[in-house]
N, C-alpha and C positions, 0 to 999 in steps of 0.2 A: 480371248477373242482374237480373230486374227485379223490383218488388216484387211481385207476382202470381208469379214464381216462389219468390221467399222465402219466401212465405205459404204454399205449397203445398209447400215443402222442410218447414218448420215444422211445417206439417199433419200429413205423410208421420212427419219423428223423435217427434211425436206420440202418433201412433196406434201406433209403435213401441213405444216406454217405457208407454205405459197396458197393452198384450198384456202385457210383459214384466211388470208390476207387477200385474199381476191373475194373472199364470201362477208368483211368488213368495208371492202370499197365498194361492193355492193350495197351491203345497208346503209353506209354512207351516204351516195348518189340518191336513194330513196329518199332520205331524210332531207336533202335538201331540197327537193323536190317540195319538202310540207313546210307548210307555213307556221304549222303548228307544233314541228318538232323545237324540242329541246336543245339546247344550244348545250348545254352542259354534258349531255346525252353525247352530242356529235363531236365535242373536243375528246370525250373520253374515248369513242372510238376512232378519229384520227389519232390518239397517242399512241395505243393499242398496236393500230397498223404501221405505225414510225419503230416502233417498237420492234413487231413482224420482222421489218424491211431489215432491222437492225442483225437480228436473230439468225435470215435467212442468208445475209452477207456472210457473216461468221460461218458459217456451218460451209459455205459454198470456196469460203478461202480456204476452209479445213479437209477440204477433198484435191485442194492443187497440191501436189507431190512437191517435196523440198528438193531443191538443185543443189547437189554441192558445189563448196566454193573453189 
């Protein structure tokens, strides 16, 4: 794989996890909206999106090109 495909694998799990982490602060907002939701329900998916946030750093520090020293 060359690096122009890595950067573009990178891109691609990217733009995955940010959908998926914006389509869980969505359901989040919803939930607490109910009075009836789950609390357990909503800790799992705020860990889930901490998690996201964690995944989408990485990936995003792994597309800045290294400077030599």
């Amino acid at each position: 794989m060359t690096v122009s495909a890595d950067a573009a694998e990178i891109a691609r799990q990217l733009a995955d996890l940010r959908l998926e982490h914006r389509d869980l602060d969505a359901a989040i907002d919803r939930l607490g909206l109910d009075p009836q939701a789950d609390e357990l329900t909503v800790k799992r998916l705020k860990k889930r999106k901490l998690w996201l946030k964690d995944c989408i750093a990485r990936l995003e520090s792994a597309l800045i090109p290294d400077e030599p020293a």
